[in-house]
C-alpha positions as CSV (number, residue, x, y, z in Angstrom):
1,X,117.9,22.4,-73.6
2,X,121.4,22.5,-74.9
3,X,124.3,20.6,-73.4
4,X,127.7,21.8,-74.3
5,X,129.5,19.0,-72.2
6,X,129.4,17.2,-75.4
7,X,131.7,20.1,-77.1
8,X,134.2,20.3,-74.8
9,X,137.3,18.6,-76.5
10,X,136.5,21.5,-79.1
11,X,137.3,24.6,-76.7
12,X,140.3,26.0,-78.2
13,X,139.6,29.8,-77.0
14,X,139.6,31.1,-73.4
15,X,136.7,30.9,-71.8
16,X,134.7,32.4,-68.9
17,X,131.9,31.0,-67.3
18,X,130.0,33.2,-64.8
19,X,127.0,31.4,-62.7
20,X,124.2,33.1,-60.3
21,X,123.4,30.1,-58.3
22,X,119.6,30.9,-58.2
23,X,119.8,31.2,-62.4
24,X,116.1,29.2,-63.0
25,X,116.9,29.8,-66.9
26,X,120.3,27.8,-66.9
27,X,120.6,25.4,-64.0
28,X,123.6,25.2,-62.2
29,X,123.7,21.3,-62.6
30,X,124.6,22.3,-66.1
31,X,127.9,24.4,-65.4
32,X,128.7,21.6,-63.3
33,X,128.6,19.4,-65.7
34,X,130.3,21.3,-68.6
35,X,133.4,22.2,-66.0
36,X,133.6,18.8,-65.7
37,X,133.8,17.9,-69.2
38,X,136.3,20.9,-69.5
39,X,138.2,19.4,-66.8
40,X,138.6,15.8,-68.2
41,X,139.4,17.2,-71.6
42,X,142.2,19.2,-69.9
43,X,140.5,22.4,-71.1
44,X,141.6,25.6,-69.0
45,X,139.1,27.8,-68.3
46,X,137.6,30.3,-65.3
47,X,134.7,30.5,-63.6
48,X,132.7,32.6,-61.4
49,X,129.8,32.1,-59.5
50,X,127.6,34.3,-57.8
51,X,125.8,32.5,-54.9
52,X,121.4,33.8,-54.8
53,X,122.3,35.4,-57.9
54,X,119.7,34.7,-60.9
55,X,119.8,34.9,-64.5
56,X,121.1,38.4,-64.9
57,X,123.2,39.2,-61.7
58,X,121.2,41.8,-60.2
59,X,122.1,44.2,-57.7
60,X,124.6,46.9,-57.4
61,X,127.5,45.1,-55.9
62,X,127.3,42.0,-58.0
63,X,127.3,43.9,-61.3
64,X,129.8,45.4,-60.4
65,X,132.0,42.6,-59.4
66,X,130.7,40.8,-63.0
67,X,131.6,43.5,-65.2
68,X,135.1,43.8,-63.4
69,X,135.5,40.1,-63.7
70,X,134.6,40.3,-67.5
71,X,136.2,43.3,-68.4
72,X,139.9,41.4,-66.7
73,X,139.4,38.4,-68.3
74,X,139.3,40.3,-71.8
75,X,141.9,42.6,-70.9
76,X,144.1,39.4,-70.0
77,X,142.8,36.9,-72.9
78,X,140.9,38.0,-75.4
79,X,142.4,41.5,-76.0
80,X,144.8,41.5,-79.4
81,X,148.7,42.3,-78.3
82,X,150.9,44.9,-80.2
């Protein structure tokens, strides 16, 4: 088990965190507690969750709505500017 809270002060690059609630492979205690370690660093950062949603975000709709949500995110931060 690896807990990132512990590399927050580090984050220096936008970051998106996206959590299916039901996720048995990465508890949601532990994006709790690495938003707030972002938080009291003063990190900025987005997150998205996606309530009965496991490990890979199955379903037609959800996917959907991930891959939009991802796809935005690097459009707005990650993608180089002329």
């Amino acid at each position: 088990q690896t807990d990132l809270s512990a590399r927050a002060a580090r984050l220096n690059r936008p970051l998106l965190l996206v959590h299916g609630t039901a996720d048995d492979n990465v508890l949601f205690e532990n994006t709790l507690r690495l938003t707030e370690a972002l938080q009291k660093e003063g990190r900025h950062f987005e997150l998205m969750i996606y309530p009965g949603k496991a490990h890979g975000i199955a379903g037609k709709e959800a996917q959907r709505h991930v891959y939009q949500t991802i796809t935005t995110f690097f459009d707005e931060k990650l993608r180089p500017r002329n």
